[in-house]
C-alpha positions, 0 to 999 in steps of 0.5 A: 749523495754526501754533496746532496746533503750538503747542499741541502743543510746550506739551504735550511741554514740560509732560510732559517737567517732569512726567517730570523732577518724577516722576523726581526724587521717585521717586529721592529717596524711594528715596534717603530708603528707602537712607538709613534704611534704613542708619541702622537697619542700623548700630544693628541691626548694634551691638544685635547686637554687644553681645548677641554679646558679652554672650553669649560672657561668660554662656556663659563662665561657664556652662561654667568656660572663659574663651574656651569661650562665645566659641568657641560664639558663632562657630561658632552664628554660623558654622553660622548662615552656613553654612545662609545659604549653601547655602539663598540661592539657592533662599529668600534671594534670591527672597525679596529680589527679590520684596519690592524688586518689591512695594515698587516697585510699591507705592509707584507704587500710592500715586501 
C-alpha cells in the first residue's frame, strides 16, 4: 500500500512539471505572437504614414492646392473610421475573436 502511495505522489509530481513545462510554452509562444506581432504593426504603421504623406503631396499637385490633397487624405481616412465603426460590432469583432479561437485551437492541434 505504502508503494502504492508512492508511486502515486511521483505521478502528481511529474503532471504538475509537465503542466508547468506546457504552461510555460504555451505563454512564451504567445508572448513570441504579441512581440512580432508589434514589430510588424510598428512598420505597417510607418509604410502607412509615408504613403499618407506622399499622397496629400501628389493630390496637392493634382488640384493646384497646397493643403487641398491633404484635406482629402484625412477625410478618405476619416470616412474610412467611420464605416469602421458603425460595421465593428456586427464584422470586425466577430471576425477578431473567431480567428484568436482558431489560432489557439490550432496551435494546440500542433501539439
Amino acid at each position: 500500500m505504502e508503494e502504492l502511495l508512492e508511486k502515486i505522489k511521483e505521478y502528481i509530481d511529474t503532471r504538475i512539471k509537465l503542466s508547468k513545462l506546457v504552461l510555460i510554452e504555451k505563454g512564451s509562444s504567445v508572448f513570441a505572437d504579441i512581440i512580432t506581432t508589434i514589430i510588424v504593426v510598428f512598420f505597417l504603421v510607418i509604410a502607412f504614414l509615408f504613403i499618407s504623406i506622399a499622397l496629400g503631396f501628389y493630390i496637392s499637385e493634382l488640384i493646384g492646392n497646397s493643403y487641398g490633397g491633404f484635406f482629402v487624405v484625412g477625410l478618405f481616412y476619416f470616412l474610412v473610421a467611420l464605416i469602421v465603426f458603425l460595421t465593428k460590432d456586427k464584422y470586425i469583432e466577430k471576425s477578431i475573436v473567431n480567428g484568436i479561437i482558431k489560432k489557439i485551437f490550432k496551435k494546440e492541434e500542433v501539439e
